[in-house]
C-alpha positions as CSV (number, residue, x, y, z in Angstrom):
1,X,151.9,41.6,-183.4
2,X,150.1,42.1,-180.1
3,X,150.9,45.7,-180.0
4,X,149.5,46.0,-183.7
5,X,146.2,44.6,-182.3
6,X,145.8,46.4,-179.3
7,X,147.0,50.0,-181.2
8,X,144.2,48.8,-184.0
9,X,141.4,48.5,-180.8
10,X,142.0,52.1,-179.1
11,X,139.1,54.2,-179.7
12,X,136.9,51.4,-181.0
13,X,133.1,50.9,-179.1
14,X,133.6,46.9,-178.6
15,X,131.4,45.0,-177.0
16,X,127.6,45.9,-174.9
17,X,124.2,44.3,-174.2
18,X,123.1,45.1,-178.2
19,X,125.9,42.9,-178.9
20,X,125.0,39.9,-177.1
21,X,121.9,40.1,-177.8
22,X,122.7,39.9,-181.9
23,X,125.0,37.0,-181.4
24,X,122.0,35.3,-179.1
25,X,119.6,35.9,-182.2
26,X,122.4,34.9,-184.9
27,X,122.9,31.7,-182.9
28,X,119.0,30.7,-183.2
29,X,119.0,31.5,-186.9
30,X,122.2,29.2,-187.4
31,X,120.3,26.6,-185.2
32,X,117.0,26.7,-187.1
33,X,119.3,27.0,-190.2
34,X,120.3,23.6,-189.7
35,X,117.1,21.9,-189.9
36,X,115.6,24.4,-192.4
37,X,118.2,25.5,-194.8
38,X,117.0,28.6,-196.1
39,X,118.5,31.2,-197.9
40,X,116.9,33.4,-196.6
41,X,117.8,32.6,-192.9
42,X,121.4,32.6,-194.3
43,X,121.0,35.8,-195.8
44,X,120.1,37.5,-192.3
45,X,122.6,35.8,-190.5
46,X,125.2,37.0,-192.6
47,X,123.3,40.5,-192.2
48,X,123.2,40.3,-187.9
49,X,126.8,39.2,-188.2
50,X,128.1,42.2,-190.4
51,X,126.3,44.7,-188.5
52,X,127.2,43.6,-184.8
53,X,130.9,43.3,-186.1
54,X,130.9,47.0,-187.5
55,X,129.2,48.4,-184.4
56,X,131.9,46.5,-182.4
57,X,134.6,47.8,-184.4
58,X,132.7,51.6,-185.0
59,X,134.7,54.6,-183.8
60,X,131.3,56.7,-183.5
61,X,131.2,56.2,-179.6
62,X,128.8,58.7,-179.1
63,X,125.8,56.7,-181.9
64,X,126.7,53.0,-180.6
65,X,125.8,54.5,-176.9
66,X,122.4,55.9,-178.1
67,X,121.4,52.3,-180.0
68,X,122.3,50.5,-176.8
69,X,120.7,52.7,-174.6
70,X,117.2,52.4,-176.8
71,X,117.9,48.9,-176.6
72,X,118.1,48.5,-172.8
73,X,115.3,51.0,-172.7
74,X,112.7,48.2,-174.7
75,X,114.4,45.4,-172.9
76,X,114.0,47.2,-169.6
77,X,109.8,48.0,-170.1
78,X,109.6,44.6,-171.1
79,X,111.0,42.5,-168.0
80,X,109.2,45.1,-166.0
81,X,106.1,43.6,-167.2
82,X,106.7,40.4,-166.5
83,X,108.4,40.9,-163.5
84,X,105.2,42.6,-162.4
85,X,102.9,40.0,-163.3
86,X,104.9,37.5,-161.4
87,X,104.3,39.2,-158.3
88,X,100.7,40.0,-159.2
89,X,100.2,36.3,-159.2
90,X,102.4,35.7,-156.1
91,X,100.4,38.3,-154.6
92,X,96.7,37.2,-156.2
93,X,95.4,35.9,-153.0
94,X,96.6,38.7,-150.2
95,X,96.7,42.1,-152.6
96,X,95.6,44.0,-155.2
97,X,97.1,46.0,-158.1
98,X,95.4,49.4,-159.1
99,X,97.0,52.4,-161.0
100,X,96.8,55.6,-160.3
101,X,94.1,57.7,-162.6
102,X,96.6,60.8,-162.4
103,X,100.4,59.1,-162.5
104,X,99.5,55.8,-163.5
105,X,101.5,53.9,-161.4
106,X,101.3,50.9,-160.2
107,X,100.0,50.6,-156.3
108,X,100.0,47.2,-154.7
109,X,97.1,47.2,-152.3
110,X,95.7,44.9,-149.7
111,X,92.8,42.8,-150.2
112,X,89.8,44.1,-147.9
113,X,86.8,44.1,-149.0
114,X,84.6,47.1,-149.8
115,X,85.6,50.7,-151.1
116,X,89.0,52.6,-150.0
117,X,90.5,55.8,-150.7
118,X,94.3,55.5,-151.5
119,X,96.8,58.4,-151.5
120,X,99.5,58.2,-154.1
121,X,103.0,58.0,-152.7
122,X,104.1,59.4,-156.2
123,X,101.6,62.3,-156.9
124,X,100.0,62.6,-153.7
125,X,96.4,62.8,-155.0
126,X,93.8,60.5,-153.3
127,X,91.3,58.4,-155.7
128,X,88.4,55.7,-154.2
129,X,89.4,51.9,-155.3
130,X,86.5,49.6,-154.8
131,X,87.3,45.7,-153.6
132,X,85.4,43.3,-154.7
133,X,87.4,39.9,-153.5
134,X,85.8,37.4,-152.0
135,X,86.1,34.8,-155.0
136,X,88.1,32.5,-153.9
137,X,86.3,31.5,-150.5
138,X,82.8,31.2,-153.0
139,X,85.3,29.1,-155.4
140,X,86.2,26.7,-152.6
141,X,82.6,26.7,-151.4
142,X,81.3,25.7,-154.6
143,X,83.7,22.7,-155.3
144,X,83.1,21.5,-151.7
145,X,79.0,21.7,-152.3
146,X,79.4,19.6,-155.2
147,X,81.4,17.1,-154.1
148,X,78.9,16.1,-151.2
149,X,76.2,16.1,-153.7
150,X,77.7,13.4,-156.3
């Protein structure tokens, strides 16, 4: 019977990222199911099911690939993002994040005040960035004035 099983999996995509991720979001839908019972929620859990259990068991190799790739491609841009604007907030007090106006990417910069010119590592092209921070100090300065008047 084992042999049958394994024989029947030979050649079939199984399992990736776009998997997981189906199950993940059939899970929730069964969770909120529970409390909302809607047939509609029923309907497209029965839909995610069927289709992540086809592409698991597809024998088009080549099209599965593709759908996971786009779908680590959209997953990918978006932690980027957030991972960026994590360390812009780590980084609010001591640097600065510009883009580049030819490239567009990303530079992290130090804080000093007043205007720079930058080279792009990635293009090479040098563009002026102008520094402005001094906000937190006059922040700080501000609180500690009105406490001493109260």
């Amino acid at each position: 019977m084992s042999n049958r099983i394994y024989r029947f999996f030979i050649g079939r995509y199984g399992v990736d990222d776009l998997y997981y991720f189906n199950l993940i979001v059939y899970l929730m839908l069964f969770i909120c199911n529970i409390f909302l019972q809607s047939t509609i929620i029923l309907v497209l859990e029965g839909i995610i099911v069927l289709v992540t259990f086809c592409r698991a068991l597809s024998k088009n190799i080549v099209r599965r690939r593709k759908e996971n790739n786009f779908y680590l491609k959209i997953k990918n841009n978006i932690l980027k993002f957030f991972i960026l604007l994590s360390k812009r907030f780590k980084d609010r007090h001591t640097h600065m994040y510009k883009k580049c106006r030819y490239c567009k990417t990303t530079l992290r910069l130090p804080l000093k005040k007043g205007n720079h010119t930058v080279k792009c590592p990635n293009c090479q092209k040098r563009f002026d960035v102008k520094c402005r921070r001094d906000e937190k100090i006059k922040v700080e300065v501000i609180k500690k004035k009105g406490l001493k008047g109260s």
